[in-house]
LUMVO-256728 format. One record per atom (N, C-alpha, C): atom name; x negated, y negated, z. Coordinates in nm, 4 decimals, m for minus. Each point is the difference from the previous one (the first is absolute). Layout:
# residues N
atom x y z
CA X Y Z
...
# end
This chain:
# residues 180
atom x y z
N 3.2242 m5.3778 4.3752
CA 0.0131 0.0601 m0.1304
C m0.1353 0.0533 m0.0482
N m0.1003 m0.0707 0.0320
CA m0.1737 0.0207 m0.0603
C m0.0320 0.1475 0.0473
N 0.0574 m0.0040 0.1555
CA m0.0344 0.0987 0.0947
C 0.0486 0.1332 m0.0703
N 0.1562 m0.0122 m0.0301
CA 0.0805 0.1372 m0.0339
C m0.0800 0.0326 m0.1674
N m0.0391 m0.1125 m0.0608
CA m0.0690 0.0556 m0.1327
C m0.1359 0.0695 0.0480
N m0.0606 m0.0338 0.0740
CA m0.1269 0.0742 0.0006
C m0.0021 0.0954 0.0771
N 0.0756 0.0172 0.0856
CA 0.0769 0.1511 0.0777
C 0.0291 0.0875 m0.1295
N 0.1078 m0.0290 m0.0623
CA m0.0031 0.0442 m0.1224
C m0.0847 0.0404 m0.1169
N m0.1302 m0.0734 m0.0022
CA m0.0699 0.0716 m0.1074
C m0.1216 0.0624 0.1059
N 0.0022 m0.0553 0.0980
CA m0.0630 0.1326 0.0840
C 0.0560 0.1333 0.0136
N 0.1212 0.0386 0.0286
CA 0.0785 0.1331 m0.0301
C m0.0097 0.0567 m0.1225
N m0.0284 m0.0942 m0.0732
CA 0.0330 0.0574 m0.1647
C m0.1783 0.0416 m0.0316
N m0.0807 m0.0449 0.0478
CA m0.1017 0.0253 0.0104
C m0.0333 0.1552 0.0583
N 0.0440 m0.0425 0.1178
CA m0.0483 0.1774 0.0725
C 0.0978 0.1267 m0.0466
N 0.1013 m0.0384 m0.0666
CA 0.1214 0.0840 m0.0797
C m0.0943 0.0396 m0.0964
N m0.1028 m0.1047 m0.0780
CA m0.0330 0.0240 m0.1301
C m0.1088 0.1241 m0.0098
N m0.1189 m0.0512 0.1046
CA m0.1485 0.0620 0.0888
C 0.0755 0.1288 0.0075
N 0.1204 0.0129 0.1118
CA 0.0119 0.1459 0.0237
C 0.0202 0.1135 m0.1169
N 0.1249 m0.0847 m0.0553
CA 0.0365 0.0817 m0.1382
C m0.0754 0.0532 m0.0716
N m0.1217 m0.0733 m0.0430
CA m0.1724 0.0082 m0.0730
C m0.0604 0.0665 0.0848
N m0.0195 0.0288 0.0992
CA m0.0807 0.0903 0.0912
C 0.0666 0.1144 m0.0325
N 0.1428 0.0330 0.0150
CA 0.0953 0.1395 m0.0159
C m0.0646 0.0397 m0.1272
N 0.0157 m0.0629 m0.1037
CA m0.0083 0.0446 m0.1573
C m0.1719 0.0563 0.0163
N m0.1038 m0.0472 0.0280
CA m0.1127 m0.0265 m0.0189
C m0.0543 0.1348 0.1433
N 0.0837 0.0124 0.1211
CA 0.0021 0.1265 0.0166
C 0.0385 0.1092 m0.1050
N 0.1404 m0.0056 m0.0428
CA 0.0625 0.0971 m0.0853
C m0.1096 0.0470 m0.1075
N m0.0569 m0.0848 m0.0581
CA m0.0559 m0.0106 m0.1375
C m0.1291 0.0992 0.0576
N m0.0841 m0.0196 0.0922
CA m0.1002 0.0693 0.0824
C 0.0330 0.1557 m0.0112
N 0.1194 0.0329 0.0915
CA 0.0149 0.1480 0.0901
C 0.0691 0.0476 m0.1735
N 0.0286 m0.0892 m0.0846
CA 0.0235 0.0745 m0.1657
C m0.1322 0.0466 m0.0198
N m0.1092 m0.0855 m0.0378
CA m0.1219 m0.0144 m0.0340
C m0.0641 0.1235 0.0675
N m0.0003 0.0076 0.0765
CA m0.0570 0.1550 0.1517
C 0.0889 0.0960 m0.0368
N 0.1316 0.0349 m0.0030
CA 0.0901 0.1065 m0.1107
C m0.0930 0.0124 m0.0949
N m0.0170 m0.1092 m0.0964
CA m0.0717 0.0354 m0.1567
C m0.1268 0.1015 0.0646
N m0.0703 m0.0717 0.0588
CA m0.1056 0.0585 0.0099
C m0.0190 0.1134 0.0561
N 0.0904 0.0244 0.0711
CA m0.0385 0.1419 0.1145
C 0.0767 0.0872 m0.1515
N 0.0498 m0.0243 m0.0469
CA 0.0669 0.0639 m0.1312
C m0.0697 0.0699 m0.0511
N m0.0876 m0.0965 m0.0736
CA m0.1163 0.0183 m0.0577
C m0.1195 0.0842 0.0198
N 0.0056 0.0149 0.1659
CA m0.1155 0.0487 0.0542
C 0.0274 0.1582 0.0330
N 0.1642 0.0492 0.0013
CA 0.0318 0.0819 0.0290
C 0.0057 0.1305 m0.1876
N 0.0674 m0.1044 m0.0855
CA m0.0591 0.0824 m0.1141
C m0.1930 0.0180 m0.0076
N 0.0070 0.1105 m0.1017
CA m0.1035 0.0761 0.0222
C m0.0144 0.0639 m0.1680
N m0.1354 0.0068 m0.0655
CA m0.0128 0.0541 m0.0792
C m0.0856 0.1303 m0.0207
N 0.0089 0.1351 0.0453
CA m0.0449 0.1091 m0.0415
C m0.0518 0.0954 m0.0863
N m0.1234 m0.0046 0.0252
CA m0.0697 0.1009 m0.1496
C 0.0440 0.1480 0.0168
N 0.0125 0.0795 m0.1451
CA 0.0226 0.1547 0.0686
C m0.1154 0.0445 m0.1312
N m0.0912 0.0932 0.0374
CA m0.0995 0.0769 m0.0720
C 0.0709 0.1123 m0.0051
N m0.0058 0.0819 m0.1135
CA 0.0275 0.0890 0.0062
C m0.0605 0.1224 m0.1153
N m0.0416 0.0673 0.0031
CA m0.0326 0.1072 m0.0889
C 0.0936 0.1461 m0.0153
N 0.0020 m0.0189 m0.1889
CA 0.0558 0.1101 m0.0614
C 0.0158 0.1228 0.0889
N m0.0778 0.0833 0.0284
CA m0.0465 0.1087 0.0800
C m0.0813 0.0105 0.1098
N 0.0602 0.1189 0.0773
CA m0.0623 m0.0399 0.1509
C m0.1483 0.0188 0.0175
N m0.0451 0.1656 m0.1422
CA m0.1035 0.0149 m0.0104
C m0.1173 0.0092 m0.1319
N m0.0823 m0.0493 0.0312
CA m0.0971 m0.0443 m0.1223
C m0.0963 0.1507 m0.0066
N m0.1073 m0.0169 m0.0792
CA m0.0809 0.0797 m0.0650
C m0.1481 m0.0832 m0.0034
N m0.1065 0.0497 0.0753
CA m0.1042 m0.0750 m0.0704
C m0.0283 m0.0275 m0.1659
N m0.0489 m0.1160 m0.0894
CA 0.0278 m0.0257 m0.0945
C 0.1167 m0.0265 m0.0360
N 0.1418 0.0259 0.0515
CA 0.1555 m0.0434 m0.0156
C m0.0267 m0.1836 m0.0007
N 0.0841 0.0090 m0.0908
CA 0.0651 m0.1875 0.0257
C 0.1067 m0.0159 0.0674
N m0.0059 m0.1237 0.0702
CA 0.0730 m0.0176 0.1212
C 0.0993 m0.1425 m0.0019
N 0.0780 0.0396 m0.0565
CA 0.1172 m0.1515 m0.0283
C 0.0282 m0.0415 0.1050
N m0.0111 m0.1483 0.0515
CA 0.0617 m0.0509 0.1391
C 0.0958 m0.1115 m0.0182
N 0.1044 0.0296 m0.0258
CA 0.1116 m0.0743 m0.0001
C m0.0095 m0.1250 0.0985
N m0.0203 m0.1259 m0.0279
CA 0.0596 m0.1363 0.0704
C 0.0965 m0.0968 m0.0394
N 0.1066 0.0257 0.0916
CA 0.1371 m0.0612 0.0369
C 0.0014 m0.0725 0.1319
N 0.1045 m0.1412 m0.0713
CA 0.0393 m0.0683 0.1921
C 0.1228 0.0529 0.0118
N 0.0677 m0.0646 0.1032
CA 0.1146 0.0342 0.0720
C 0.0134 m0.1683 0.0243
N 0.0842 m0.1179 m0.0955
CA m0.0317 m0.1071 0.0714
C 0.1410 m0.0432 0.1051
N 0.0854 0.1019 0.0339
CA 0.1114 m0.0735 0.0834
C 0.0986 m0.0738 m0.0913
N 0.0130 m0.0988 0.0513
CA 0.1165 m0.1160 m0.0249
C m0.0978 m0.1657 m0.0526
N m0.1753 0.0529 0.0026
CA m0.0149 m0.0557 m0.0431
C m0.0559 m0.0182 m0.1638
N m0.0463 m0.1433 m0.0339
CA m0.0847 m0.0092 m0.1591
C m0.1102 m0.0290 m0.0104
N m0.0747 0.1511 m0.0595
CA m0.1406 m0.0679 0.0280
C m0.0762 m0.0198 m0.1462
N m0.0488 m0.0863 m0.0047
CA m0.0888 m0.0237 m0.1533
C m0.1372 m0.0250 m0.0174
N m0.0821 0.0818 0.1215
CA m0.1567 m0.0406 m0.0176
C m0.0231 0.1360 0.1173
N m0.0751 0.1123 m0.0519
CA m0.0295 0.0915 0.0752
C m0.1505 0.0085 m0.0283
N m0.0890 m0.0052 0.1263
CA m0.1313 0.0741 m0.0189
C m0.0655 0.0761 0.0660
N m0.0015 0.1255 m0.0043
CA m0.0249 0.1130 0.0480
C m0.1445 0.0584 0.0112
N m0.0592 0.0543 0.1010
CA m0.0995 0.0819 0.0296
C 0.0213 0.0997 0.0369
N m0.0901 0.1190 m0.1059
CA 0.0843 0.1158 0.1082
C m0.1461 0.0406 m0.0044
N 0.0068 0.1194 0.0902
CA m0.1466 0.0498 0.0643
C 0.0053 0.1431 m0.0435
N m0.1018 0.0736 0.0072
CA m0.0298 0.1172 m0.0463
C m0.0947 0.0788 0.0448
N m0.0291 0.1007 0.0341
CA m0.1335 0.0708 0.0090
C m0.0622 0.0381 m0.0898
N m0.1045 m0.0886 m0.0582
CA m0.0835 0.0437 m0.1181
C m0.0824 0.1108 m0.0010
N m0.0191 0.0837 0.0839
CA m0.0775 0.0970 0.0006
C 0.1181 0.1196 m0.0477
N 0.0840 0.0159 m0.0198
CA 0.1625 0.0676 m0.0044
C 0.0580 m0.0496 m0.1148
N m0.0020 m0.1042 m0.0023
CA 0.0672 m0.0113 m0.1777
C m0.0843 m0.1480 m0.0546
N m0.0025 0.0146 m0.1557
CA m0.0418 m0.0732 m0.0768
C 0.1147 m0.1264 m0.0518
N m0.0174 m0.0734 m0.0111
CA 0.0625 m0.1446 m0.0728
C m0.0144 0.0801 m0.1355
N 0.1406 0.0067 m0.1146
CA 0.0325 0.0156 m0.1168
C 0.0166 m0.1129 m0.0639
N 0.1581 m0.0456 0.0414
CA 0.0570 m0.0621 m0.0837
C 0.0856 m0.0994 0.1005
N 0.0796 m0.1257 m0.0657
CA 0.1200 m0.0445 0.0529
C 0.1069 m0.0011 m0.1256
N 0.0813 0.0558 m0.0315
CA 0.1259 m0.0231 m0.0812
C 0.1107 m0.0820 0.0428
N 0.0539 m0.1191 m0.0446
CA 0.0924 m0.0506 0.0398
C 0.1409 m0.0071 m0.0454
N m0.0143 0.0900 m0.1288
CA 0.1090 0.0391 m0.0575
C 0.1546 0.0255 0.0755
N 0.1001 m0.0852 m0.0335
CA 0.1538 m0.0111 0.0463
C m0.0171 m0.0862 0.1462
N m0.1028 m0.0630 0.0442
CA m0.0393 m0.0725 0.1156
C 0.1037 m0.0971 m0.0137
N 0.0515 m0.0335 0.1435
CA 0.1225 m0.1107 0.0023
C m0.0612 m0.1794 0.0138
N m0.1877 0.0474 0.0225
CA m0.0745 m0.1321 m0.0458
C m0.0214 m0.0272 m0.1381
N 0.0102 m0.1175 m0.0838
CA m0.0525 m0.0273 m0.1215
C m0.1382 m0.0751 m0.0320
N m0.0272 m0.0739 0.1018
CA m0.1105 m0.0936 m0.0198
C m0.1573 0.0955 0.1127
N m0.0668 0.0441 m0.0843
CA m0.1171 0.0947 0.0464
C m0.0974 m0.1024 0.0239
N m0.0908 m0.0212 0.1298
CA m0.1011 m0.0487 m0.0347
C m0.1035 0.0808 0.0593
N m0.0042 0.0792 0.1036
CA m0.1145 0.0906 m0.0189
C 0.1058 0.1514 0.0494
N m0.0947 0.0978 m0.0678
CA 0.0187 0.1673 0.0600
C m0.1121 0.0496 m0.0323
N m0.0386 0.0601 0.0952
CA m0.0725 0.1185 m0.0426
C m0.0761 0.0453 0.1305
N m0.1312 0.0580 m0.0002
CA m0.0676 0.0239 0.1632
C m0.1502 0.0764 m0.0234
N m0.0240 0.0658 0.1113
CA m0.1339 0.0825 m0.0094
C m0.0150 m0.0133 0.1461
N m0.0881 0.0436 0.0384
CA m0.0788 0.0112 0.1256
C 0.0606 m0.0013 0.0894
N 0.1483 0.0831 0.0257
CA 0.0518 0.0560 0.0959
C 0.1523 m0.1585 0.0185
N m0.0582 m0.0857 m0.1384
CA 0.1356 m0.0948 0.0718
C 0.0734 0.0271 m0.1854
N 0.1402 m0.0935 0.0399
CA 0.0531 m0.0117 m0.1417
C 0.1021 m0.1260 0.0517
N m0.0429 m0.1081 m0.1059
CA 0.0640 m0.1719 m0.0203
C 0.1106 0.0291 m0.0529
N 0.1182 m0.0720 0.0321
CA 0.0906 0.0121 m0.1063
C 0.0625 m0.1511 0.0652
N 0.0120 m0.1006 m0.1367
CA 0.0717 m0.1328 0.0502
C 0.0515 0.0042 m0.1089
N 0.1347 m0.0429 m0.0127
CA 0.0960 m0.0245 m0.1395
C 0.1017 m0.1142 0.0816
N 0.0762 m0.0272 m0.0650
CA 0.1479 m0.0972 0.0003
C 0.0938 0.0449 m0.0678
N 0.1044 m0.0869 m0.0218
CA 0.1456 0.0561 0.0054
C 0.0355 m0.1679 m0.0643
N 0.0358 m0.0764 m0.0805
CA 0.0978 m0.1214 0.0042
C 0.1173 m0.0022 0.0771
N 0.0195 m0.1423 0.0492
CA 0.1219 0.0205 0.0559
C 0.1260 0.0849 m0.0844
N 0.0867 0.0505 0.0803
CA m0.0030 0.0536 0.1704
C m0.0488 0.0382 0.0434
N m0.0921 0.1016 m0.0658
CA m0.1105 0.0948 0.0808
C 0.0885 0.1464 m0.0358
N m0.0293 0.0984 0.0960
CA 0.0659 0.0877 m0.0081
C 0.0741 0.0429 0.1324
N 0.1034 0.0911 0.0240
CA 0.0398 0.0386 0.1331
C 0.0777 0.1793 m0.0232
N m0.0012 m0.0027 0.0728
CA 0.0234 0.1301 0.0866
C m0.0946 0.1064 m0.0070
N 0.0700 0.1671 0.0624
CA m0.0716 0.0891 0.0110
C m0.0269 0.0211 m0.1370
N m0.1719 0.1076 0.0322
CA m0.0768 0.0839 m0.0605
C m0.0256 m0.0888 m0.1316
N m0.0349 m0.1015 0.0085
CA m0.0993 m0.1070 m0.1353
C m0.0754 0.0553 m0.0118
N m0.0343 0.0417 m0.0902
CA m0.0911 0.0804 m0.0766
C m0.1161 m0.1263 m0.0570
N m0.1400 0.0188 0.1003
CA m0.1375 m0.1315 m0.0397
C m0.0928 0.1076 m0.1123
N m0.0121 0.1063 0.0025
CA m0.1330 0.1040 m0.0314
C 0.0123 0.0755 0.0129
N m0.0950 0.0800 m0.0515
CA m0.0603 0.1310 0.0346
C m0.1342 0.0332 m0.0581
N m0.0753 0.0558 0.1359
CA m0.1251 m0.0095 0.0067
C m0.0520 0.1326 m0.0751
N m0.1302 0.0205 m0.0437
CA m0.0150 0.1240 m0.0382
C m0.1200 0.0499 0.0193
N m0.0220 0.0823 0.0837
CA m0.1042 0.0561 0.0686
C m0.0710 0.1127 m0.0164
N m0.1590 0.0645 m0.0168
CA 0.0131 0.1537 m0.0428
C m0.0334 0.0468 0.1237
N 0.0088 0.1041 0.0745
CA m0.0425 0.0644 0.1198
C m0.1250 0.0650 m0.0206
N m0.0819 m0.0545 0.1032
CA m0.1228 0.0794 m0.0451
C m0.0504 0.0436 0.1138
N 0.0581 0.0301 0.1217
CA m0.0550 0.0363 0.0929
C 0.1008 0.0878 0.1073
N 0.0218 0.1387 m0.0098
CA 0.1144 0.0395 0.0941
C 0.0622 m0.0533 0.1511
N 0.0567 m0.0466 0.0683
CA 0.0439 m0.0146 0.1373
C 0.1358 m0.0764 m0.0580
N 0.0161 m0.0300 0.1930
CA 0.1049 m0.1480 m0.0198
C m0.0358 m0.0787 m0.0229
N 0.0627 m0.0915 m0.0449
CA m0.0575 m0.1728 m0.0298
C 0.1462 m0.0294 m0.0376
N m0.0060 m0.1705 0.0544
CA 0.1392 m0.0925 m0.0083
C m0.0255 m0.1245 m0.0668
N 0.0818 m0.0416 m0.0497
CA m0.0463 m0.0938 m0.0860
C 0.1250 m0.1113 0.0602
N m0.0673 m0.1456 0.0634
CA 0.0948 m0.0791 0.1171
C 0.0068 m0.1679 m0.1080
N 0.0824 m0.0169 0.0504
CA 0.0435 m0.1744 m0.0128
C m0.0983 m0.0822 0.1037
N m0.1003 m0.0669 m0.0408
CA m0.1097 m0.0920 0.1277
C 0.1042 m0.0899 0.0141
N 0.0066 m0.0654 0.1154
CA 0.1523 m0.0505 0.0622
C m0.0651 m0.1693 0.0417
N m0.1174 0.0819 0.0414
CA m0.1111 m0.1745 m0.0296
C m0.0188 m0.0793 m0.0950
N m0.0092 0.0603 m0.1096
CA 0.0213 m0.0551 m0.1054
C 0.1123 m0.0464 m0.0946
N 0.0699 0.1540 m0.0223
CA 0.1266 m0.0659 m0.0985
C 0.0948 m0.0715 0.0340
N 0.0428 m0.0981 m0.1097
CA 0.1553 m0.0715 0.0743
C 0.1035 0.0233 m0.1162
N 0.1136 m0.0322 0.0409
CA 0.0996 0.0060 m0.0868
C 0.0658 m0.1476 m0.0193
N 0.0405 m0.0875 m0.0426
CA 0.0274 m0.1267 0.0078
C 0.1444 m0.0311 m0.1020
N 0.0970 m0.0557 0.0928
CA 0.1222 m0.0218 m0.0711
C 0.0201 m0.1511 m0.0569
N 0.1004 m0.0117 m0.0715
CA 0.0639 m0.0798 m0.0804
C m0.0620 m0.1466 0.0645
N m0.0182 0.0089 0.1451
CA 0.0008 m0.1089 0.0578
C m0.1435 m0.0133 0.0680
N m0.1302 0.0814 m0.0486
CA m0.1101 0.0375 0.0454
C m0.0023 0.0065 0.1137
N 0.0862 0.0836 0.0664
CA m0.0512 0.0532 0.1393
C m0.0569 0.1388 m0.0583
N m0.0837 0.0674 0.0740
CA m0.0350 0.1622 0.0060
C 0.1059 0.0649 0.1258
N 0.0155 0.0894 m0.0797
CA 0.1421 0.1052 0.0870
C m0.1072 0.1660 m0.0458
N m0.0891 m0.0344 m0.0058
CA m0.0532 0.1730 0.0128
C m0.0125 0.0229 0.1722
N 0.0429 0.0915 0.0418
CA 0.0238 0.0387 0.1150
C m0.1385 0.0941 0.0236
N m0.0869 m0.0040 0.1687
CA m0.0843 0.0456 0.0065
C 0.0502 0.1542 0.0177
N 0.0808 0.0216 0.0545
CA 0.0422 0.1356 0.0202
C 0.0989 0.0465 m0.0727
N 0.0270 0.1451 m0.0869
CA 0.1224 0.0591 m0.0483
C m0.0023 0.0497 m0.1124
N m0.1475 0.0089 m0.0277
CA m0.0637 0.0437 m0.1630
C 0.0053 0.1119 0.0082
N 0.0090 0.0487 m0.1488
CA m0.0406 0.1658 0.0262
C m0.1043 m0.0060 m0.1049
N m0.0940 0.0616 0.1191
CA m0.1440 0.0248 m0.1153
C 0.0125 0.1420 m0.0888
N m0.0741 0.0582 m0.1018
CA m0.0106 0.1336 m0.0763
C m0.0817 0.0392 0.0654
N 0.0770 0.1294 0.0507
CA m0.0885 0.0987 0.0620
C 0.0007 0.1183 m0.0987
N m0.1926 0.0254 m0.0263
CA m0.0215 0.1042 m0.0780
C m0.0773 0.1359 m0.0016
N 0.0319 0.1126 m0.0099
CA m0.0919 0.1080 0.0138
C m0.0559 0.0282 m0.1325
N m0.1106 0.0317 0.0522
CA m0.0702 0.0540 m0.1641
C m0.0735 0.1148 0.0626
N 0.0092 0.1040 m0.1076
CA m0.0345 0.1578 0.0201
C m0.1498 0.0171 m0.0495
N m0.0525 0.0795 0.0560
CA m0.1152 0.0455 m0.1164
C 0.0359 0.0029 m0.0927
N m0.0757 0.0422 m0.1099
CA m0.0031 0.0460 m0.2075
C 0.0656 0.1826 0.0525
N 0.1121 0.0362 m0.0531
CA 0.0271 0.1042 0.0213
C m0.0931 0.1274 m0.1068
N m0.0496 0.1031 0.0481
CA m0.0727 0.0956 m0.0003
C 0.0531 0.0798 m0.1389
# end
């Protein structure tokens, strides 16, 4: 009888181990779903300017918007780059921005900061409107004005960063001579 009881809670034992191993797999290859999830959304800057072409002395509005997917993001901080010899640092306006909480904007010397937040939820979908930059042209050619990808992150609900290194669109700008 001793024998068949401890046969018995030995079975019930390795019944128990396996069952807990299954779940504790399951719970894992969920956990690796979440994450590859996660890793596959992506948050996208798009620059963009009013007009294709400027004017030396013209001001130069540069529209910044994300693209955040399916996800929520509530802490953006941005670097964008510039050729200072080609355009001047104006202004940052944040007016109708889908961030509320500002803690720095502004720039000079060929860079421009921009970090704000969002309270939960954050915000989501296309064309979020963060800024717009304002620039005077003071030097005719091309010049682009890019997202530093080293630097900025985008960070969701759950502080991961989902700014994606690739898929931005930087402002590409011509500026003319002073017409005659």
């Amino acid at each position: 009888m001793l024998k068949k009881i401890s046969l018995l809670l030995i079975l019930i034992s390795i019944f128990s181990l396996t069952a807990c191993n299954k779940k504790t797999e399951k719970a894992e290859v969920m956990n690796k779903d979440v994450v590859a999830q996660k890793e596959t959304g992506s948050v996208k800057v798009n620059l963009q300017t009013s007009a294709d072409k400027y004017y030396v002395n013209d001001y130069v509005k540069v529209g910044v918007n994300i693209n955040t997917g399916e996800s929520s993001v509530n802490t953006a901080q941005l670097l964008l780059n510039y050729d200072k010899e080609m355009l001047e640092y104006d202004s940052v306006t944040t007016a109708g921005s889908q961030f509320t909480v500002w803690t720095k904007k502004g720039g000079g010397n060929g860079e421009i900061n921009l970090l704000t937040a969002q309270p939960n939820p954050g915000i989501k979908g296309d064309k979020q409107h963060v800024a717009v930059v304002i620039f005077k042209a003071i030097k005719s050619g091309d010049v682009k004005v890019t997202v530093d990808k080293m630097v900025s992150k985008m960070f969701t609900t759950e502080g991961q960063n989902m700014l994606k290194s690739a898929g931005h669109q930087d402002a590409q700008i011509t500026i003319l001579p002073l017409e005659q």
